[in-house]
C-alpha positions in Angstrom: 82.5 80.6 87.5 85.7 78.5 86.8 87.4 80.9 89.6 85.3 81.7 92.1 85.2 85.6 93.6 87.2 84.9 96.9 88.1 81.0 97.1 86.8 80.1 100.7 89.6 80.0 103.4 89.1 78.4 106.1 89.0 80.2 109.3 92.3 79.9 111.1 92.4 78.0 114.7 92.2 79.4 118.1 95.9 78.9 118.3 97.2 80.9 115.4 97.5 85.0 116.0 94.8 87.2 116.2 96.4 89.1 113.4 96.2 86.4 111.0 92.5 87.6 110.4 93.6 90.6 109.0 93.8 91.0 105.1 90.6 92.2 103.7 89.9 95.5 104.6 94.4 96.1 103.5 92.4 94.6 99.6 90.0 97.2 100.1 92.2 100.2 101.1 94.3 100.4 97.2 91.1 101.9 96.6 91.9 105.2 98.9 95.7 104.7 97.0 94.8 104.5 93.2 96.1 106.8 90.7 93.0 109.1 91.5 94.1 110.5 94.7 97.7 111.4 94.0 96.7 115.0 91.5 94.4 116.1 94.5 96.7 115.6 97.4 100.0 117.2 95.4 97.8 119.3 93.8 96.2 120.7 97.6 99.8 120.7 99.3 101.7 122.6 96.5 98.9 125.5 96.0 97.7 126.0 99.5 100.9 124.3 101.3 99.5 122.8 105.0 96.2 124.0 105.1 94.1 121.2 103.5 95.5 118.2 106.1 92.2 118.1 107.9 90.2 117.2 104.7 92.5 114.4 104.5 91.8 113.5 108.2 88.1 113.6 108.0 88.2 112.1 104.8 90.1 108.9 106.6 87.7 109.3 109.0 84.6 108.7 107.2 86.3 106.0 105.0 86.9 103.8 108.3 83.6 104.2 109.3 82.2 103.0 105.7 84.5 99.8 105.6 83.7 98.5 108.5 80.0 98.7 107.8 80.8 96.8 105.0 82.8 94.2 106.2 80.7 93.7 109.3 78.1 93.2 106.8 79.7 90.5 104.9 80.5 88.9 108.3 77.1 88.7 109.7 74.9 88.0 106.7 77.2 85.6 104.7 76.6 87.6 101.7 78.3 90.0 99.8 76.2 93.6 99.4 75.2 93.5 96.0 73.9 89.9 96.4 71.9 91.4 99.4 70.7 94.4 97.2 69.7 91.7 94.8 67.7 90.0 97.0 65.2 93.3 96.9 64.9 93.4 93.7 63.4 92.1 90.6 64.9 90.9 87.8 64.8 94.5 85.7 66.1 96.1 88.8 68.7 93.8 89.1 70.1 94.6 85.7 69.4 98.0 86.0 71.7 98.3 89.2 74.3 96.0 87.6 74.5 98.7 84.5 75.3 101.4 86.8 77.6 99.4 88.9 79.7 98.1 85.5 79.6 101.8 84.3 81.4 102.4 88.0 83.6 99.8 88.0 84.6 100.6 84.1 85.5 104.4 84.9 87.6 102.8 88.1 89.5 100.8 85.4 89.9 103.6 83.3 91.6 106.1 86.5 93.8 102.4 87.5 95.0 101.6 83.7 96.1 105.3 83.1 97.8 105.7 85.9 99.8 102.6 85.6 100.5 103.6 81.8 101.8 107.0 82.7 104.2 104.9 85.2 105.2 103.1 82.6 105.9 106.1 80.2 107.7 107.5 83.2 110.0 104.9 84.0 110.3 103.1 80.4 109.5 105.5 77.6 106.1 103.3 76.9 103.7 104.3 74.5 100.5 105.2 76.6 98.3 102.1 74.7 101.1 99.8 75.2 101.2 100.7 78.8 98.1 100.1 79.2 98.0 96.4 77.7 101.2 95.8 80.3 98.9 96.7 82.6 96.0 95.0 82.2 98.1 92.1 81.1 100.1 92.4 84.8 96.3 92.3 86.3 95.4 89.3 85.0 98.6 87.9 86.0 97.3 88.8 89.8 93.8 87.7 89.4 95.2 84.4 88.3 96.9 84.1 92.2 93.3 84.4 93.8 91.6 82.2 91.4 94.2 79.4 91.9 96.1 80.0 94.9 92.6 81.7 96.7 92.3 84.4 98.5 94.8 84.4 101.2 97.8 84.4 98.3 96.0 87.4 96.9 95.8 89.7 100.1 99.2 88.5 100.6 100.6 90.2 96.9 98.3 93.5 97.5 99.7 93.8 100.7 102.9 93.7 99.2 102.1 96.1 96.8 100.6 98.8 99.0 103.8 98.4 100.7 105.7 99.3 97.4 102.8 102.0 97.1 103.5 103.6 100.8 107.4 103.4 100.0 106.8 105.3 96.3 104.7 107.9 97.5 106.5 109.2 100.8 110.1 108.2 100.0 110.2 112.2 99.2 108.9 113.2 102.7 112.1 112.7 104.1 114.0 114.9 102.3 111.5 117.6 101.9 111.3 120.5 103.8 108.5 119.8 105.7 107.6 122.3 108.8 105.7 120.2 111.1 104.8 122.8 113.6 102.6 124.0 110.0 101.6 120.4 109.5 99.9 120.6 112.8 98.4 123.7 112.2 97.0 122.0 109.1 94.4 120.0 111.2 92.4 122.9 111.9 89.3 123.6 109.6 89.6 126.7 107.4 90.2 127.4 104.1 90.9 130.5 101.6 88.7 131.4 99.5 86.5 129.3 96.8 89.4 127.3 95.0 90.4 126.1 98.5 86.9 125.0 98.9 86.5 123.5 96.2 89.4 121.3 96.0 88.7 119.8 99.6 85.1 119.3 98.1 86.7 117.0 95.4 89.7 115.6 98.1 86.9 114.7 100.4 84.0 113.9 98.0 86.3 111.3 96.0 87.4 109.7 98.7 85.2 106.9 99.5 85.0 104.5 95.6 81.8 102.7 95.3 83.4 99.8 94.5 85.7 99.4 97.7 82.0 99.3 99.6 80.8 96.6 97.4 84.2 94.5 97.1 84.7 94.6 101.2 81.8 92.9 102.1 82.8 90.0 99.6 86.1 89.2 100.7 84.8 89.9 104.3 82.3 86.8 103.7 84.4 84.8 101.9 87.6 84.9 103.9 85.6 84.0 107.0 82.8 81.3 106.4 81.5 82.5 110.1 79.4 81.4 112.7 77.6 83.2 115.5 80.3 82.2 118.0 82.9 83.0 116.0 81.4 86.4 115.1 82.6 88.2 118.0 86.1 87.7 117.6 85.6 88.4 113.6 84.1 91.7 114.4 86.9 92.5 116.9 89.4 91.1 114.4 87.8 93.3 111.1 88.1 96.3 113.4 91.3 96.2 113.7 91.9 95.1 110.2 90.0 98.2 108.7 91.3 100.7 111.3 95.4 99.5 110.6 94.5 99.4 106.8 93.1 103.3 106.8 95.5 104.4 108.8 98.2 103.1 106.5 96.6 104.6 103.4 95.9 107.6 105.4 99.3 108.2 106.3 100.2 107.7 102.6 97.8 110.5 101.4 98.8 113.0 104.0 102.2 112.0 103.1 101.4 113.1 99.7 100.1 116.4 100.7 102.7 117.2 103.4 105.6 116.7 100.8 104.0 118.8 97.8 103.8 121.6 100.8 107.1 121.6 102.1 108.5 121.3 98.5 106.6 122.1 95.5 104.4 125.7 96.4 104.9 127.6 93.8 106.7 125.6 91.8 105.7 123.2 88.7 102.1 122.8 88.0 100.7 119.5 89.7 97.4 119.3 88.2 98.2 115.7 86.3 100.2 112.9 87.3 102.9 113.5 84.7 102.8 116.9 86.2 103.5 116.0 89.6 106.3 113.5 88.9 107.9 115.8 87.0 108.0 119.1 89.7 109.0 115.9 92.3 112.1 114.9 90.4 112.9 118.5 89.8 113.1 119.7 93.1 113.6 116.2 95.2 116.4 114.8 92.5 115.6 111.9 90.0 115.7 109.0 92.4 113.0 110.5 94.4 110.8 110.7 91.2 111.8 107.1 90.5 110.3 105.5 93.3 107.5 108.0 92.8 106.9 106.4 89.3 107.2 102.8 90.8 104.6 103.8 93.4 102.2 104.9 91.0 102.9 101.6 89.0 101.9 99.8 91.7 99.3 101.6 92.5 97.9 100.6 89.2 98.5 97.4 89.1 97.0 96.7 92.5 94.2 99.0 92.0 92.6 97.2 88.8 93.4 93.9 90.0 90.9 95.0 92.7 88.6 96.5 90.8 88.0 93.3 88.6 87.5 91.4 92.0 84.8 94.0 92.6 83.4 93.3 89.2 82.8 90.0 89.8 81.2 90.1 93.2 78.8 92.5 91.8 77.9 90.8 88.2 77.7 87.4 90.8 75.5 89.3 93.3 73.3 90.9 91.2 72.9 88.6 88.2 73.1 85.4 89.7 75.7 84.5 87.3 79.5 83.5 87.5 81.9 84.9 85.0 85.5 84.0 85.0 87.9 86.7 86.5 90.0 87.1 83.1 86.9 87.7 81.3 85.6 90.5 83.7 89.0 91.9 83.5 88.7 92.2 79.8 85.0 93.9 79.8 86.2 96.8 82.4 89.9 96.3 80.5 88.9 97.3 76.8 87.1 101.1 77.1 90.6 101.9 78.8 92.2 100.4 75.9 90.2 102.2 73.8 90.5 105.7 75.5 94.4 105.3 75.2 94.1 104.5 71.5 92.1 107.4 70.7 94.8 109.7 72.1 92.6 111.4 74.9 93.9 113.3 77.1 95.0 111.5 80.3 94.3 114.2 82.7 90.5 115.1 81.1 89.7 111.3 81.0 90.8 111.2 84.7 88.3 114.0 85.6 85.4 112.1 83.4 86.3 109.0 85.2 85.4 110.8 88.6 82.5 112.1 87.8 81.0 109.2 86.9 82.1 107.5 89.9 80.5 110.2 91.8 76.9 109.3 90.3 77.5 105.1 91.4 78.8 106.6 94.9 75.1 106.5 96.9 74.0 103.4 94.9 76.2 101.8 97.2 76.2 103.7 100.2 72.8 104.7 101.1 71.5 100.7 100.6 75.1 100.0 103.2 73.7 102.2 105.9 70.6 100.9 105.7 71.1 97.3 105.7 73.4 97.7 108.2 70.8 99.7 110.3 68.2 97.0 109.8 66.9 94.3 113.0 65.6 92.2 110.3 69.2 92.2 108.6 71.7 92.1 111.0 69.9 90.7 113.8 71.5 92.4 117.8 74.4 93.1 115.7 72.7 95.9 113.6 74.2 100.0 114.3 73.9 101.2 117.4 72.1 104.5 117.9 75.7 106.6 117.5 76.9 104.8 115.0 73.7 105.1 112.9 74.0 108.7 113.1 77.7 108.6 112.1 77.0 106.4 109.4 73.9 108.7 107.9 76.1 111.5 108.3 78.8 110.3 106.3 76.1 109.6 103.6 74.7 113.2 103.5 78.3 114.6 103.2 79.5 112.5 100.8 76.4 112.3 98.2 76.2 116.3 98.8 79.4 116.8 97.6 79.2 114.2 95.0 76.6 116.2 93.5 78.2 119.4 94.2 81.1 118.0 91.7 79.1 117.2 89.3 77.2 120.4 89.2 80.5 122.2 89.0 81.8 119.9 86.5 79.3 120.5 84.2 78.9 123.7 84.4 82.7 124.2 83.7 83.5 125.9 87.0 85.5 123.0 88.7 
C-alpha cells in the first residue's frame, strides 16, 4: 500500500500528558454523528417531543461498551479485527466476509456522500451529483493528511470537524424552547404506542455502524505499537478516550432530539434531512439553519473520510492485500455517484442504505465479543465475567432489532 492504513506513531514519553493518547476512539465516534442519525433524532423529538431521550442514552450506552472492546482489542493483539477474523478463515471465507464488509462500507458511503451533498445544495444551490463529487473530492483531500502526514495529523482534522459537527447541530438548542424539567422526565422508559416503538427500534438499532467496530481496533493498534508494560496505561488511556468521545457525540444526538422537542412538535415534517433543515430555519431563523447545514457538511465530510479508512483496514485484514487510500475511496465513492446521477430519492436511498448496514452489523459484533471473551486471544486481559454479560447483551439487542428492521422494512410497515 503506497499509504499505509494508520502510519505508526510512536508512542509518546512518560513525560508528555496522559491526554495525548487520546484520538482514536474521537475517529471512531463521526460514525454515531453521520448524516444517518440526524432524521431519527429530529424526527423522535418533533413527533413525540421528550419522550424518546432514554433510547438515546442506552443507545450511548451500548456504543461505549462496543468501542472499547474494540480498541482494547487492537491494543492487546496488535491486530486490527478483520485481520484477526482472517486469521480463522480460509481463503473463500475470507473473500466471502470482505464482500459483505465492502457491501457495508459502500451503503456507509452512500448515507456520508448524500448527506454532505444535501449540505451543499443547502448552503450553495449544488446540484445533488456535483455535491457529491465535492465531497468525495474533499475526502480524498483528508485521506491524503493520514497517508502523508500519518495518523496523528488525521485525528487532529476529525477532531476538528466533530467540533464543527457538535457546534452545527446544537447551535439551535440555545434558543429553543427547551423544558428541561420534560427533558429529564425523558430518561424514563416508556413509549406510546407502536410508532413510538418503532422509531426507538431504528434510533437504537442503528446506532452502533459495523464499520466503527472494525476501523477502532485499527487505529487502536496502529496509533500505539504496545507492549505489555505499556498496556496498562493504554487501556486506562483508551478508556477515557472512548468514554469523552461518546459522551461528546452523545450529547450531540440528544442535543438533536431535545431541540426538535422544544421547537419543531407539530410543525414541518422532519422525516428527511432537507426536511429537517428547513422546519429548523423556519422556526429558529436562517442563521440557525446555516450552521445546521455546515454541521451536516461536516458531518459528511468527516464521515466518509472514515469510512474509507475502514475500508482499507478491512480489504488489508481480510485479503492480505494493500490498496492505496484514493483508490478505496473511489470503489466505496462511485455507487454514491451513481445513485445521485440516477436521480433517486435521497431520503429512500438513505433508508436502503440502513438496511443494509443492518445485515453487516453482527458480522462484526458477534466475532468482537467473542474474541474479546477468549483466554487464548487476549490472554488475563480477556472480559471479565460482567463485562461478558454486558457485552453479549448488547449483541442480542442490537442484532434483534437489526432484524426487527429489516422484517418491517420489507414488509412495508416501517
Amino acid at each position: 500500500m503506497t499509504a499505509q492504513v494508520g502510519e505508526v506513531t510512536a508512542e509518546p514519553r512518560g513525560q508528555r500528558r496522559f491526554a495525548w493518547l487520546w484520538g482514536p476512539a474521537f475517529v471512531a465516534a463521526i460514525a454515531y454523528v453521520d448524516p444517518g442519525n440526524v432524521a431519527a433524532n429530529l424526527t423522535a423529538g418533533s413527533r413525540y417531543g421528550y419522550l424518546l431521550v432514554w433510547v438515546l442514552v442506552v443507545a450511548n450506552s451500548v456504543a461505549l461498551i462496543v468501542q472499547y472492546l474494540s480498541a482494547k482489542l487492537g491494543l492487546v493483539t496488535s491486530q486490527s479485527l478483520p485481520q484477526l477474523i482472517g486469521d480463522r478463515l480460509g481463503r473463500g471465507g475470507r473473500i466471502a466476509f470482505w464482500v459483505q464488509a465492502e457491501l457495508v462500507a459502500v451503503a456507509t458511503d452512500l448515507a456520508e456522500v448524500l448527506g454532505g451533498a444535501i449540505a451543499l445544495h443547502i448552503l450553495f444551490g449544488l446540484p445533488l451529483l456535483a455535491g457529491g463529487v465535492v465531497v468525495g473530492a474533499v475526502s480524498m483531500l483528508l485521506l491524503t493528511v493520514q497517508s502523508r502526514r500519518g495518523q496523528r495529523p488525521f485525528e487532529f482534522v476529525v477532531m476538528g470537524l466533530l467540533l464543527v459537527i457538535a457546534v452545527g447541530f446544537t447551535a439551535g438548542l440555545f434558543v429553543s424552547g427547551v423544558s428541561w424539567p420534560q427533558a429529564v422526565g425523558g430518561l424514563v422508559p416508556r413509549f406510546d404506542g407502536t410508532e413510538s416503538v418503532l422509531l426507538a427500534a431504528s434510533m437504537l438499532g442503528a446506532t452502533v455502524m459495523p464499520h466503527a467496530i472494525y476501523v477502532h481496533s485499527a487505529l487502536a493498534r496502529d496509533r500505539h505499537r504496545s507492549s505489555p508494560a505499556s498496556l496498562p496505561r493504554l487501556l486506562r488511556a483508551t478508556r477515557w478516550d472512548v468514554a469523552t468521545s461518546m459522551l461528546v457525540a452523545g450529547a450531540v444526538n440528544i442535543a438533536m432530539l431535545l431541540l426538535a422537542a422544544g421547537s419543531l412538535q407539530g410543525g414541518a415534517a422532519t422525516d428527511s434531512i432537507e426536511g429537517a433543515h428547513a422546519a429548523i430555519a423556519g422556526t429558529l431563523g436562517p442563521a440557525v439553519g446555516v450552521l445546521f447545514a455546515i454541521g451536516l457538511l461536516a458531518s459528511g465530510l468527516a464521515s466518509t473520510s472514515v469510512g474509507s479508512y475502514a475500508g482499507a483496514a478491512i480489504t488489508s485484514g481480510l485479503l492480505r492485500v494493500r490498496i492505496p487510500l484514493p483508490v478505496l475511496r473511489l470503489i466505496t465513492l462511485v455507487p454514491a455517484l451513481v445513485v445521485l446521477a440516477l436521480g433517486v430519492n435521497p431520503t429512500w436511498a438513505l433508508v436502503l442504505s440502513q438496511v443494509l448496514l443492518s445485515f453487516g452489523i453482527p458480522f462484526a459484533l458477534v466475532p468482537l465479543v467473542w474474541l474479546t471473551s477468549r483466554r487464548t486471544v487476549m490472554g488475563g486481559l480477556a472480559n471479565r465475567p460482567l463485562l461478558r454479560v454486558l457485552a453479549w447483551a448488547a449483541v442480542v439487542l442490537i442484532v434483534a432489532l437489526n432484524v426487527a428492521l429489516i422484517i418491517l422494512t420489507a414488509s412495508g410497515t416501517a
